[in-house]
Structures are given as structure tokens and as C-alpha cells.
SEKE-962960 format. One line per 4 residues: for each residue z, y, x of N, C-alpha, C, CB. Coordinates in steps of 0.05 Angstrom, whole numbers. Glycine has a CB too. Example, Ala and Ser with C-alpha at 12.3 -4.5 7.8 and 13.67 -1.06 7.14 Angstrom:
<pts>
156,-114,264,156,-90,246,156,-66,264,181,-89,226; 142,-45,257,143,-21,273,157,1,258,114,-12,282 $
</pts>
This chain:
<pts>
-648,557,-422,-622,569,-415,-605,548,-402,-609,581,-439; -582,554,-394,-572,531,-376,-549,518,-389,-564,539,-346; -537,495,-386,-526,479,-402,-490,492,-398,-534,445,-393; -475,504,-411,-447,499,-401,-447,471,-390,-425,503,-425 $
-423,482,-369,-411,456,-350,-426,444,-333,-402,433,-365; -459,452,-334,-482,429,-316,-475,445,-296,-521,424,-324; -469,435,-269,-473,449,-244,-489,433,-226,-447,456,-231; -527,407,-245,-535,396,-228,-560,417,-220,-538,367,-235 $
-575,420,-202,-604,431,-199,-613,431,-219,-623,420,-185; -636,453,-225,-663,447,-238,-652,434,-266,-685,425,-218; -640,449,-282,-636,452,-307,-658,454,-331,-623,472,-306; -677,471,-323,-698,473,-342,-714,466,-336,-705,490,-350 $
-743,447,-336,-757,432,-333,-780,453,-320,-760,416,-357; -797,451,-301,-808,459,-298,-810,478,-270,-809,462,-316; -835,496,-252,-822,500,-219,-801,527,-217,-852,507,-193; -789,520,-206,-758,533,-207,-763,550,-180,-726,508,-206 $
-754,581,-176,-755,590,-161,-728,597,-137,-767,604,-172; -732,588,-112,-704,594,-91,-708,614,-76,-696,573,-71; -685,628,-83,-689,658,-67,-683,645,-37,-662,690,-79; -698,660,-16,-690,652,8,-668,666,25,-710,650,20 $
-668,672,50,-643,680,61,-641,710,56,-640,673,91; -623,725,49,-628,755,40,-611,765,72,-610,766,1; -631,784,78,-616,808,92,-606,828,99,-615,812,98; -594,841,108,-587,865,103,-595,881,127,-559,866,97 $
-595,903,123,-590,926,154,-574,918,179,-573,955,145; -591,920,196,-565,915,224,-569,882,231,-524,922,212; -572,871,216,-578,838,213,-599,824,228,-585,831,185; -597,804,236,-621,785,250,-622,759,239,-619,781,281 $
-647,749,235,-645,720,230,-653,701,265,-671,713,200; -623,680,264,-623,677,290,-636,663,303,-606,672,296; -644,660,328,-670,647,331,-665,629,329,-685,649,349; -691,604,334,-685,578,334,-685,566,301,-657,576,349 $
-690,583,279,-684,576,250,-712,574,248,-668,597,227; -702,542,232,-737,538,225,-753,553,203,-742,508,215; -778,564,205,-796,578,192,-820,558,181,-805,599,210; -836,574,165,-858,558,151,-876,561,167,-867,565,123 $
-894,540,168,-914,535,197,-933,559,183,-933,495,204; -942,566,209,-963,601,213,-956,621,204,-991,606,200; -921,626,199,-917,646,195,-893,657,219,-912,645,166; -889,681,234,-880,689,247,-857,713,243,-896,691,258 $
-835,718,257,-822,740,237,-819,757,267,-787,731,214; -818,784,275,-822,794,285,-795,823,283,-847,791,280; -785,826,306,-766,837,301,-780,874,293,-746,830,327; -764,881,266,-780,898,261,-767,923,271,-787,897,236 $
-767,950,265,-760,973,271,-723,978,263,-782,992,255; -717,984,283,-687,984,281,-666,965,285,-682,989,260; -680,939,291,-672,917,294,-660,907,326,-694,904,283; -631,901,328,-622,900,359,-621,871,353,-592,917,372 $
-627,861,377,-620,830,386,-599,821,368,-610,827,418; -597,793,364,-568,802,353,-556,773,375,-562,801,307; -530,765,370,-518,746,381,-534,721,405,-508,735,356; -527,717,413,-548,686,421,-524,671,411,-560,677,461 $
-529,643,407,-526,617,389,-499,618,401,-548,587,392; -478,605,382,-457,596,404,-468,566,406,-419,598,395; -464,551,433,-471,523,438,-447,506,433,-482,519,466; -452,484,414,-432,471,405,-426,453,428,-438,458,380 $
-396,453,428,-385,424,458,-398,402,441,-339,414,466; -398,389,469,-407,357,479,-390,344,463,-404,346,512; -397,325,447,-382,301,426,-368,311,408,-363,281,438; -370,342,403,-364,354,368,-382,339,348,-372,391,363 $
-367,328,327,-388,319,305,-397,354,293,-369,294,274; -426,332,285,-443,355,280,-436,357,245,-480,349,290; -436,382,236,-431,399,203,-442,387,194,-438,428,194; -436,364,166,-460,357,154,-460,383,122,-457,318,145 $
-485,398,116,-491,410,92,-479,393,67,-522,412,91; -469,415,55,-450,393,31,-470,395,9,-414,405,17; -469,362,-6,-495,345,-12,-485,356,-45,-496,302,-1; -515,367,-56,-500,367,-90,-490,344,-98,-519,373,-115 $
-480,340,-122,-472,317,-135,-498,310,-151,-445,320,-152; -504,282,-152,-532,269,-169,-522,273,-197,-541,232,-165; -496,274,-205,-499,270,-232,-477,297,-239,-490,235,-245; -472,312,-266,-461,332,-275,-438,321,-262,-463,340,-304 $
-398,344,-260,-385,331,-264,-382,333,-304,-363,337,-242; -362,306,-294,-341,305,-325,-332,329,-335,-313,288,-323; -342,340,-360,-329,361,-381,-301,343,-394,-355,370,-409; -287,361,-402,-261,357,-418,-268,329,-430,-253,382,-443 $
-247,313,-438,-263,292,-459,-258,311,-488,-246,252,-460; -272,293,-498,-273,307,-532,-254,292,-554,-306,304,-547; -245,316,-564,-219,304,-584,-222,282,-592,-212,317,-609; -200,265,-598,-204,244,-616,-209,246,-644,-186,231,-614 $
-235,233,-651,-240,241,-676,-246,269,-687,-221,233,-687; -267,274,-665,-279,295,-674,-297,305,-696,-287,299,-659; -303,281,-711,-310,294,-736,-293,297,-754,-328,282,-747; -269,295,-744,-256,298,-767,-253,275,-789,-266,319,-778 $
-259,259,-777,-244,234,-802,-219,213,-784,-276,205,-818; -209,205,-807,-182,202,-799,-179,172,-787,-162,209,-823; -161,167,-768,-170,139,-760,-151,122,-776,-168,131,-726; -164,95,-781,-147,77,-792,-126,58,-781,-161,64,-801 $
-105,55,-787,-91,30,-776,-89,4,-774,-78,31,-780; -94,-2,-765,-101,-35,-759,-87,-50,-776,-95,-47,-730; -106,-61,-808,-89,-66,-820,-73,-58,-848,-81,-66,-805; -69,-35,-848,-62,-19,-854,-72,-20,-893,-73,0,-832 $
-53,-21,-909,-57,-34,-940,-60,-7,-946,-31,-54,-958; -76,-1,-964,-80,19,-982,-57,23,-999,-103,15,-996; -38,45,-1002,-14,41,-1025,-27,45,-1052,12,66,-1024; -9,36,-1066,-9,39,-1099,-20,73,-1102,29,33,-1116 $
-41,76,-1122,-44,102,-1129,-22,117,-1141,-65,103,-1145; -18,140,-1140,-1,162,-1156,-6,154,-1190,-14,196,-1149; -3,158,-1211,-6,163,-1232,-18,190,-1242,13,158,-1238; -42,190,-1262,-48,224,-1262,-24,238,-1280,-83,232,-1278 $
-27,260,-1272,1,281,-1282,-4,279,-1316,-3,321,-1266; -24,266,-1332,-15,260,-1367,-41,240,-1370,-16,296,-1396; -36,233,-1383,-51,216,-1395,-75,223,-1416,-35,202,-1406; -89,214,-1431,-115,232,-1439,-132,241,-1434,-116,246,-1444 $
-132,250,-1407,-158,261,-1397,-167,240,-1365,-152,300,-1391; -178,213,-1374,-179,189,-1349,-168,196,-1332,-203,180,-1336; -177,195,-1306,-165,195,-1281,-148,206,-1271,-176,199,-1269; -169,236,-1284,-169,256,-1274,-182,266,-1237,-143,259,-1281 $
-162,271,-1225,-168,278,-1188,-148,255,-1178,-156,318,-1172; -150,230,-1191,-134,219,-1175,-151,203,-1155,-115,204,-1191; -129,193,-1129,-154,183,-1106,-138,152,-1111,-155,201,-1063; -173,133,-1121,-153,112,-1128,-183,91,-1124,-132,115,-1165 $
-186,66,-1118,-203,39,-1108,-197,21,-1130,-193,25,-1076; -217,25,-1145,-225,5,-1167,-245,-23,-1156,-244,25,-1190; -247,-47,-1171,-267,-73,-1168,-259,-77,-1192,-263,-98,-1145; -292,-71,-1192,-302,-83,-1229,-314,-107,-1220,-332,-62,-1252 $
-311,-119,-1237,-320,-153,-1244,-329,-158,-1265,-299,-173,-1244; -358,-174,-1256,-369,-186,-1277,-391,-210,-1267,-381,-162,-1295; -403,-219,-1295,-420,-234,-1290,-446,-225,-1279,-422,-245,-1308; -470,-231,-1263,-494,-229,-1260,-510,-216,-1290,-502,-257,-1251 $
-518,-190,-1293,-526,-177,-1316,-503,-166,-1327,-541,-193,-1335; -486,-167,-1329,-471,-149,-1343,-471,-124,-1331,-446,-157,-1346; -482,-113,-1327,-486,-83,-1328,-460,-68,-1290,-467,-71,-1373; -451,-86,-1286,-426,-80,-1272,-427,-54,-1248,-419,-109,-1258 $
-460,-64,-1231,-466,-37,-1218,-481,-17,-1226,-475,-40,-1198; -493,-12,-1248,-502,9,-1262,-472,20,-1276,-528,-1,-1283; -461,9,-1279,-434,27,-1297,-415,35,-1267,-409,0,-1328; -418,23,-1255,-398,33,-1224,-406,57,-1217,-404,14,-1193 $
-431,56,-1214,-438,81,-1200,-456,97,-1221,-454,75,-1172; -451,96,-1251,-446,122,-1265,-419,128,-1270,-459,122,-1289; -404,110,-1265,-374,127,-1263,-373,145,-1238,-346,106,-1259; -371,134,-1221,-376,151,-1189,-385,168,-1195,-395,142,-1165 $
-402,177,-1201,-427,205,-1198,-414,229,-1222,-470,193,-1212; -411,208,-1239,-393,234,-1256,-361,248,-1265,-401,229,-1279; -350,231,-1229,-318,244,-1237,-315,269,-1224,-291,224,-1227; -295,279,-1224,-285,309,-1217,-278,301,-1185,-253,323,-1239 $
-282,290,-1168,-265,283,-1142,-289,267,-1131,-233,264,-1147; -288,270,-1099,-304,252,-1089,-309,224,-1092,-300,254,-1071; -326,204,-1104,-324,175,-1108,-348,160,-1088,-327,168,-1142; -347,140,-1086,-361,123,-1067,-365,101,-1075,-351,121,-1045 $
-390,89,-1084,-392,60,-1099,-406,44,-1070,-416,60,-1133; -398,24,-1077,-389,8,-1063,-405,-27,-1074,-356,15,-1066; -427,-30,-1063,-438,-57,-1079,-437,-75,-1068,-461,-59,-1087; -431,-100,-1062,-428,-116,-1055,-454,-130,-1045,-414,-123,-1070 $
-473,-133,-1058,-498,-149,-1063,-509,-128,-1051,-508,-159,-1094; -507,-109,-1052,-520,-84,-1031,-515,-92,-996,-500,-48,-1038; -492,-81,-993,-476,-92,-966,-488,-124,-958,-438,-95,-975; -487,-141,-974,-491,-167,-977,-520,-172,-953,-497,-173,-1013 $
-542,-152,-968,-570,-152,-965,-581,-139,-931,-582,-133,-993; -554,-129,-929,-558,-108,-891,-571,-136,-882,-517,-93,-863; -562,-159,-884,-580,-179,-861,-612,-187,-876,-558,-216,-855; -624,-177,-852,-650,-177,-862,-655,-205,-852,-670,-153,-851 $
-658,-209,-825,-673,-229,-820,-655,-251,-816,-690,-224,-798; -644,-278,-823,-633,-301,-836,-616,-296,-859,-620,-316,-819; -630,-277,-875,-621,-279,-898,-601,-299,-918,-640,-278,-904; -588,-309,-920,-570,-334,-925,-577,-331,-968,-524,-327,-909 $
-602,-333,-971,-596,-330,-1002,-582,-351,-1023,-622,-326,-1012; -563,-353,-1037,-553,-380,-1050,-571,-385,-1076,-519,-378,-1059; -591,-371,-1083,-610,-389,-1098,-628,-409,-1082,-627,-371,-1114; -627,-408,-1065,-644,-418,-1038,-621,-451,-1037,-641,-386,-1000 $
-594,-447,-1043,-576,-473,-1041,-552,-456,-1038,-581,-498,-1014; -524,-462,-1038,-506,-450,-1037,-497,-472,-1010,-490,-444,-1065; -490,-458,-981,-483,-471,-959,-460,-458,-945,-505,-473,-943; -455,-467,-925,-448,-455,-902,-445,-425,-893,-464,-464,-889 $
-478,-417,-897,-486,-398,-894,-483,-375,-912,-504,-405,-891; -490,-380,-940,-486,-363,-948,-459,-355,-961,-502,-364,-958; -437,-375,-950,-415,-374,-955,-403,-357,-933,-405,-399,-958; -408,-355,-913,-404,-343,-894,-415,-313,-903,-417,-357,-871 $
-434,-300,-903,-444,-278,-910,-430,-266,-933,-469,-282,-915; -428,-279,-945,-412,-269,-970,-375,-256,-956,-410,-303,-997; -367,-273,-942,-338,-273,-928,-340,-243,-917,-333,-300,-901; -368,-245,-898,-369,-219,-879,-381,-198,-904,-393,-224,-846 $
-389,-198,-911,-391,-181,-935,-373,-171,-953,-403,-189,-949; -355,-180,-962,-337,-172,-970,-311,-163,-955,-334,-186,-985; -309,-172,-935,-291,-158,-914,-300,-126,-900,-290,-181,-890; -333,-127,-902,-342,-97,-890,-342,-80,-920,-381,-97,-871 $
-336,-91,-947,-342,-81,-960,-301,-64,-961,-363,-101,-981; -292,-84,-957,-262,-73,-949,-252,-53,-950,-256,-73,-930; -259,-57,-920,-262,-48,-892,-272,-8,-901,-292,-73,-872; -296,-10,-914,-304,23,-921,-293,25,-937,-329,35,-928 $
-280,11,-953,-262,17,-984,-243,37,-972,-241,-14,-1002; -222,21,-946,-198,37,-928,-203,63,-921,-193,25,-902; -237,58,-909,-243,75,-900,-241,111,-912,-262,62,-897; -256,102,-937,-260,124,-948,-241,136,-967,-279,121,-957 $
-220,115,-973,-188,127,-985,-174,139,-969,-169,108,-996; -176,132,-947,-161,139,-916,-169,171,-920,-177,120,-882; -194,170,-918,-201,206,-918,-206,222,-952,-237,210,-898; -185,213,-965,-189,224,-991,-216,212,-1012,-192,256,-985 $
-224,198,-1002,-254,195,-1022,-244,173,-1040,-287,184,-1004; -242,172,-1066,-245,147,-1085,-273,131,-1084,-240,156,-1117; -261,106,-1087,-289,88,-1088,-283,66,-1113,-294,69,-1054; -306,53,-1122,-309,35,-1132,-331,12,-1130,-307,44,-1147 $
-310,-7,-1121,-332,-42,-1116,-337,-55,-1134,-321,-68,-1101; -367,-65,-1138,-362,-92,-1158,-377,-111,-1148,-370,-91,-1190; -358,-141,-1153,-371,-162,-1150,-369,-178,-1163,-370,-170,-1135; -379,-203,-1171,-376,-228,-1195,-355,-253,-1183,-411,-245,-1201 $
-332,-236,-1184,-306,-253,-1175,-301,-277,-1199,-276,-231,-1173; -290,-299,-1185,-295,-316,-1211,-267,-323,-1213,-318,-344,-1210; -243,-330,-1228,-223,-330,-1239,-207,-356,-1228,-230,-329,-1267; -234,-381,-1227,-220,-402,-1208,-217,-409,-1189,-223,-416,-1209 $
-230,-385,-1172,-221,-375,-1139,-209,-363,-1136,-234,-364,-1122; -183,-353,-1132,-167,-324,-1129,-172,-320,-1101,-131,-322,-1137; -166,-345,-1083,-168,-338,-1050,-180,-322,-1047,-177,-355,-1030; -210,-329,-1042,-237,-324,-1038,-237,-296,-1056,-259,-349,-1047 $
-238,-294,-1077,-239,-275,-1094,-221,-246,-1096,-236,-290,-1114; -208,-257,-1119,-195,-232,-1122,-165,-229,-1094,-184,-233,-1161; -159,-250,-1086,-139,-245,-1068,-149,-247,-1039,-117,-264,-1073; -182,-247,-1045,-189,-234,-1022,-191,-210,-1020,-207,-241,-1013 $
-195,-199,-1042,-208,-168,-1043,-174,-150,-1040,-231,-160,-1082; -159,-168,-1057,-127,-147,-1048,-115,-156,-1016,-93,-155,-1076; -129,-175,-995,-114,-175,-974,-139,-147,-963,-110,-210,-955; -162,-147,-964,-175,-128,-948,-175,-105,-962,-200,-136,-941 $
-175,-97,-991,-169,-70,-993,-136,-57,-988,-178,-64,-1021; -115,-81,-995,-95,-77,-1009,-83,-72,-1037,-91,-66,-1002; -54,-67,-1043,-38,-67,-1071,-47,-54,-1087,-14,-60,-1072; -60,-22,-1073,-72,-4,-1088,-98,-6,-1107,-75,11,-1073 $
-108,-30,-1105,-135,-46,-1122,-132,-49,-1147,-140,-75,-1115; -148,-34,-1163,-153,-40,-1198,-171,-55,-1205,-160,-19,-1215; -165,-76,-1209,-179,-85,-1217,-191,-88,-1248,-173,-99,-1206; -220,-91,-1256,-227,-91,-1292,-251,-110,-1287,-238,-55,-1311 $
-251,-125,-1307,-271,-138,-1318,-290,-120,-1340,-258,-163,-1330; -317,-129,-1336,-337,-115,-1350,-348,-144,-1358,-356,-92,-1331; -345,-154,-1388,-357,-180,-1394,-365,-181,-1428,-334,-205,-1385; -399,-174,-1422,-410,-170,-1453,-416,-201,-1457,-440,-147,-1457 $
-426,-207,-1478,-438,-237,-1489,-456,-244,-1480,-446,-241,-1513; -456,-272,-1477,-480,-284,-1466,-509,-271,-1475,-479,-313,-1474; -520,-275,-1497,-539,-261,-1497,-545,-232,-1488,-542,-264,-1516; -536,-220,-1486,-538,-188,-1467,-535,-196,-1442,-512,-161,-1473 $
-521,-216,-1435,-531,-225,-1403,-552,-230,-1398,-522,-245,-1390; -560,-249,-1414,-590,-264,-1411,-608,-242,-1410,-601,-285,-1436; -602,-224,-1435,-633,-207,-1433,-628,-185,-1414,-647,-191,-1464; -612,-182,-1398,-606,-158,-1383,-616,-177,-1357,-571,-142,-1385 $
-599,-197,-1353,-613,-217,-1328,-646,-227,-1328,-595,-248,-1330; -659,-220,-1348,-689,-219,-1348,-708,-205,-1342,-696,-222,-1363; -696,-172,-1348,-705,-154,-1334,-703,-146,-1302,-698,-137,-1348; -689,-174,-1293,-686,-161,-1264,-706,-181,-1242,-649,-162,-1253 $
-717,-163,-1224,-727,-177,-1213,-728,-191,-1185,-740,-169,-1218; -744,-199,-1164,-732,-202,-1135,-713,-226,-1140,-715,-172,-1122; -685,-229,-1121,-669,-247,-1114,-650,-239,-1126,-666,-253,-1090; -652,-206,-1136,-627,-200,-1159,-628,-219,-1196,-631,-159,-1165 $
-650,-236,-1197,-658,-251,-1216,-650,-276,-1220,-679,-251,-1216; -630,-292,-1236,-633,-318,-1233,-638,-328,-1254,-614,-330,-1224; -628,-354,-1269,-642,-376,-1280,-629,-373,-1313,-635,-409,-1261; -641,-373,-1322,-616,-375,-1349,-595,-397,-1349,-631,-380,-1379 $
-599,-424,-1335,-573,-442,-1334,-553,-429,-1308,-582,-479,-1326; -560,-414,-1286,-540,-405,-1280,-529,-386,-1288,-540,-404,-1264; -540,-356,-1297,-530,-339,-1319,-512,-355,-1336,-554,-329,-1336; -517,-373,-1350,-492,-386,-1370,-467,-399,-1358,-504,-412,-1388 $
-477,-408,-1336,-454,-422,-1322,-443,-401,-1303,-463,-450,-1306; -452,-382,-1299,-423,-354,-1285,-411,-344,-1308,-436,-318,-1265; -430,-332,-1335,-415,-323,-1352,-390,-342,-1372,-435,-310,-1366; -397,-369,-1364,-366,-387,-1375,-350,-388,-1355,-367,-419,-1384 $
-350,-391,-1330,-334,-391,-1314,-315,-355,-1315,-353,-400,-1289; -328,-330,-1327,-321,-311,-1323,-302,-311,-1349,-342,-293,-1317; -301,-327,-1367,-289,-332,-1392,-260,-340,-1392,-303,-352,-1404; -258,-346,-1355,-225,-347,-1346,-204,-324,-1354,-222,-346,-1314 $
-219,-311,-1346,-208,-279,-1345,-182,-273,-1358,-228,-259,-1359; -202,-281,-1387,-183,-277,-1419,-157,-291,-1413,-199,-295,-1451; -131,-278,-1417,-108,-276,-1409,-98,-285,-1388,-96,-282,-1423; -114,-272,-1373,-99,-270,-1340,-82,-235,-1330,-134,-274,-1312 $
-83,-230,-1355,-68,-187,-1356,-93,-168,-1346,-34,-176,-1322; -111,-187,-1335,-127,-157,-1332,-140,-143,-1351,-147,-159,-1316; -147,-123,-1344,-163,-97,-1376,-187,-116,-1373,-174,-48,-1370; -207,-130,-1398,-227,-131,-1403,-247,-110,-1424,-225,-151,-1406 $
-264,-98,-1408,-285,-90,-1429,-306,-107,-1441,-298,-71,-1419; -308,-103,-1462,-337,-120,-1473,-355,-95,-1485,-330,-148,-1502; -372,-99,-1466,-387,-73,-1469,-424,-80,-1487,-390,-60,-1429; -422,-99,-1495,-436,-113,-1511,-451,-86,-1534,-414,-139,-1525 $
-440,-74,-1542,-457,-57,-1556,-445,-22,-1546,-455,-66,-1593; -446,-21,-1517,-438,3,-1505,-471,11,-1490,-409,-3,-1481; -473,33,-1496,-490,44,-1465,-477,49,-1443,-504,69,-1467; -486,54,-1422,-478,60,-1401,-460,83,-1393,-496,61,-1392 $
-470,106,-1417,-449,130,-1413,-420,130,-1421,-457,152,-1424; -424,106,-1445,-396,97,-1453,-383,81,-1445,-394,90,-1473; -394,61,-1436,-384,51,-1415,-361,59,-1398,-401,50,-1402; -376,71,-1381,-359,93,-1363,-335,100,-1365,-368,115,-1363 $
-332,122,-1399,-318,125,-1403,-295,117,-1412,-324,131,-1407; -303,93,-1423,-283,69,-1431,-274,64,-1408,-294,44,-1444; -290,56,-1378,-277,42,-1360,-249,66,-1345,-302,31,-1337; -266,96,-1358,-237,119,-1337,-212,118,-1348,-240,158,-1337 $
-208,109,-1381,-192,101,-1402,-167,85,-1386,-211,82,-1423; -190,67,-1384,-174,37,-1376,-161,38,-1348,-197,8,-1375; -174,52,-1328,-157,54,-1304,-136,81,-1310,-177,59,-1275; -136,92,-1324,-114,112,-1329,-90,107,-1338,-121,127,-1344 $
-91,83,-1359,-77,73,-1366,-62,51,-1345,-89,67,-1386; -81,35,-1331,-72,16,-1313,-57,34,-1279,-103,-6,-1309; -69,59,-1279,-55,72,-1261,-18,71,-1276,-73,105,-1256; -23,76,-1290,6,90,-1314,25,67,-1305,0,89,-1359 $
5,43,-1313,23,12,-1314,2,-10,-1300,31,-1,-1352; 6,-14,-1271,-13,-28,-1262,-5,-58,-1276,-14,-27,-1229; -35,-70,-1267,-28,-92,-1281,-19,-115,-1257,-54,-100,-1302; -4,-137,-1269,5,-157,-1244,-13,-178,-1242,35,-172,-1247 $
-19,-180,-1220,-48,-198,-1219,-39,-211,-1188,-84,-175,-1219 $
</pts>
């Protein structure tokens, strides 16, 4: 069928048929018009002479046949943001969430950008994104070490050495991790990030994560005991695995935390579903009364 707006030839693939000159009664085709070799047209019954040619003057430019165009023209352009998502502003801070309308029942439908923090094994993205999946409102988890991993080939791994490189990756990683945080609050969606922010970086860390999300950032710590790190950090495998001396040395460094105002969970003898729930608790409350960080 033919395309709205195409006005080039031969639309549908394949031999296309051209009607030739149509005539009517009383009509002649005039002489001198070129025909297909061995075929002859013959003036038939009823048919009067018709005109002879007019002869064009000496040094008239000759009619040139007007040439299709090679390519379609231009259709309308198409709305901005035609799917319907909303554009961002350059920049542009996420505000402070609303407060839910009572307290008691977590969140509720509020649209609000959480970063959980924790150590390596503490449970941080398995409890992220069973909160996500089971609130009343769109949510979007958000992993860091996920995002992290998009570069396949020079991988920058810091068990490999901590450099340059993987200092860098980490930077651009957490900035794209941002970056979709805006994104997806911008169009109503709640999200939640986690990464193993460490207490004696704020730059890098946590006051990186509030220049690229913004004010609107909750932040919670998720920090069970060393031993539930260790054996949770043993079951993992790949490059998500490290050493038991570094396991000990993120989970003391994460030991800053403790009275810096943020909510800590110690989820040390929680499952995962409680977890959760504890963590909708704690931002409900911290929506109520953010904390100053």
C-alpha cells in the first residue's frame, strides 16, 4: 500500500505498471511521438487529421520535463517528545519529596529517590529491589555495580588495583546512575540506588550523589555485622566476590556512619521481606523529618 506523504516512484517493491497516453474520441496522437520499435498506430475509423505541430521559434529554450524529486519531501516534524516523556532541565535538582498524607502505612504513593548504603554483602541490592517490586506506585532500582558493568571491553575492575581507571568509571557511573534517577522522578517513577558510599568521602560519595540527584535524596544505611557480611560475601561469585580482608576493611570504614543522623538498619537477623519493610518505615518517617546530612 503506499506510504502517507511518499510522493517518490515505485513505492512497492516489485514491476509497477504505467498506464500510457489515454485517449479519447475525436483525438489524435500527434505525429512525430515516439513509439515502440515494430509497432505502428494507424489512423483508425472516425479519426480526422488532427493539428500539425506548432514549430517552435529559433533560440526559444527548449521545455525541460519536470524531474521527480530523488528523495520524499519533508513531512511535518514530529512533536517534541513524542513519547511522551518529559524533558529534563539542564541541571535541574530533584525537590524535596511531599510527605505521605499519615504516617503508618510507609510511603505510601509517594514519588520519592532513595540511596541505600552499605557494605559489600550486606544484602543492599537484594533489599532495593524487593522494596521496588512491592510498592503501590511505579519504582525503579537503580544499581550501581550494574550500571558500573555496561563497559564491557576495558573493564576498569578495582580488585584488579584501584587506579585511575577505575576511579574514573566509577565517577561516570554514578553520574549516569543520576542522571536516570532525574530521569525517572521527572516522569513520576520512584527509584531507588545503592552503593557502598563510605563516610570518609562525602565529595565523591554521598555529596556526590546529592549534587547529581539533588536535595530530594534519602538517604539509609543497611549495615548488618561482620560476620553476615562475610558469609553473605562468600556466597557470591564472579568479580561481585572479594577477599575477607577487604570485606572487613569496607565494613569498618562503614562503621562511620554511626552518628552522622542518618537512619541505620542492622538487618543482621532480618530476611529480606523484613527488611523492606523496615526500610518503607524508615523513609516515611525521614520523608516526615528529613534528615540533615
Amino acid at each position: 500500500p503506499p506510504v502517507p506523504g511518499w510522493t517518490g516512484p515505485h513505492q512497492v517493491p516489485g514491476p509497477q505498471h504505467t498506464p500510457g497516453p489515454q485517449h479519447t474520441p475525436g483525438q489524435h496522437q500527434p505525429p512525430g511521438q515516439h513509439q515502440a520499435p515494430g509497432q505502428h498506430q494507424a489512423p483508425g475509423p472516425g479519426h480526422a487529421p488532427g493539428p500539425p505541430p506548432v514549430p517552435r521559434p529559433r533560440g526559444a529554450p527548449q521545455q525541460q520535463a519536470p524531474v521527480p524529486p530523488s528523495v520524499p519531501p519533508a513531512g511535518p516534524p514530529p512533536p517534541p517528545d513524542s513519547t511522551g516523556h518529559i524533558r529534563l532541565p539542564p541541571g535541574g535538582p530533584v525537590p524535596v519529596p511531599a510527605p505521605p498524607p499519615a504516617l503508618g502505612g510507609g510511603t505510601g504513593t509517594a514519588t520519592l529517590a532513595v540511596l541505600l548504603i552499605g557494605p559489600a554483602g550486606a544484602g543492599k541490592t537484594t533489599v532495593a529491589r524487593h522494596w521496588a517490586m512491592n510498592r503501590r506506585v511505579p519504582t525503579a532500582h537503580i544499581s550501581l555495580d550494574d550500571v558500573r558493568e555496561w563497559v564491557c571491553s576495558g573493564f576498569a575492575d578495582p580488585q584488579s588495583g584501584w587506579n585511575d581507571h577505575s576511579e574514573a568509571q566509577y565517577r561516570l557511573a554514578r553520574r549516569t546512575c543520576g542522571f536516570a534517577a532525574r530521569n525517572f522522578l521527572a516522569n513520576g517513577i520512584s527509584c531507588i540506588l545503592d552503593d557502598a558510599v563510605f563516610p570518609d568521602r562525602p565529595v565523591v560519595g554521598l555529596g556526590g550523589w546529592k549534587r547529581h540527584v539533588g536535595p530530594g535524596l534519602l538517604p539509609v544505611v543497611l549495615l548488618p555485622g561482620l560476620e553476615i557480611v562475610l558469609e553473605r560475601n562468600a556466597e557470591r561469585t564472579g568479580n561481585r566476590r572479594l577477599s575477607d580482608e577487604e570485606v572487613a576493611g569496607i565494613h569498618g570504614r562503614m562503621a562511620g556512619w554511626y552518628g552522622s543522623g542518618l537512619p541505620i538498619i542492622d538487618n543482621s537477623k532480618y530476611d529480606v521481606e523484613t527488611t523492606a519493610r523496615i526500610l518503607d518505615d524508615v523513609l516515611a518517617r525521614a520523608l516526615a523529618s528529613p534528615p540533615s546530612w
